[in-house]
N, C-alpha and C positions, 0 to 999 in steps of 0.2 A: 326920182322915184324911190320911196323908200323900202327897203326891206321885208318881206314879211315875215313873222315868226312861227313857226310849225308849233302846233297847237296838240298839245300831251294831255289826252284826257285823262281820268282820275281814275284808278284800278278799284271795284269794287267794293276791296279793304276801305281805301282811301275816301271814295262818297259816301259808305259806313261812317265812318271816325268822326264825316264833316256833320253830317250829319248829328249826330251824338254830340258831338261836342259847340254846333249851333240851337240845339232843340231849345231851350231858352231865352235866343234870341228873336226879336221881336219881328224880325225877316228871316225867320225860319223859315217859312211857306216858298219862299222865292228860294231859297238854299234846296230845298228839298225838289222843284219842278227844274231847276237847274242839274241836280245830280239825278233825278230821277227817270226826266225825259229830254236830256240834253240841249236845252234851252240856253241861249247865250245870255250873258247879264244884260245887254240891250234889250234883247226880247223880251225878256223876264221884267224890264221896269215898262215896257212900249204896251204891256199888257192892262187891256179895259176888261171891267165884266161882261163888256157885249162881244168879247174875244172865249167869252166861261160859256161850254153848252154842258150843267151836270146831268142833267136829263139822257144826254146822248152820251157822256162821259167825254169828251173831248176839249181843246179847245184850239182855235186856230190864231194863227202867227200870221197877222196882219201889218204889223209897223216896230219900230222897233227907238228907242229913246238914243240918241246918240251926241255927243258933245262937239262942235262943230263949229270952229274958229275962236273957241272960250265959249261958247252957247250952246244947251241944250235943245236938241231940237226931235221933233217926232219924224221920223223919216220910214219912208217904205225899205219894206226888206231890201238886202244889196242884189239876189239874185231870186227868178221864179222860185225854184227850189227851195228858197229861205222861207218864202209865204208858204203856208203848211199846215193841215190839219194835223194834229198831234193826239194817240191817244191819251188818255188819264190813267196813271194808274188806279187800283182800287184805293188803295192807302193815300193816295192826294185827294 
């Protein structure tokens, strides 16, 4: 059983700076719902626009993109808690 590695989120300063210095990049939007409402990179690519409510400002965490033996694969969250309505901020 492997290891797991304790997960250091990013100090404010720090999702600022990523921020700012992604805003160019052409997967800014995924940079920005990742620092903004704490979405993992999996979730953040597992995401469809049928996962987008902007009418209600939400969106929910349904499945999540994960690489799995050398293969990409869509796979459901690892735990209930993972599936999740999340709100939007104003600025996403």
């Amino acid at each position: 059983m492997g290891t797991q590695r304790e997960i250091e989120p990013l100090t404010a300063k720090e999702g600022r700076q990523l921020l700012a210095a992604a805003r160019d990049n052409r997967l800014w939007t995924a940079y920005e719902l990742a620092v903004r409402i704490g979405l993992r990179r999996g979730e953040v690519l597992g995401l469809r626009w049928s996962d987008v409510d902007l009418h209600e400002g939400v969106l929910t965490v349904r499945q999540a993109l994960q690489r799995v033996g050398g293969e990409l694969l869509i796979v459901a969250p690892n735990t209930q808690r993972s599936a999740r309505r999340v709100a939007l901020p104003a600025s996403a």
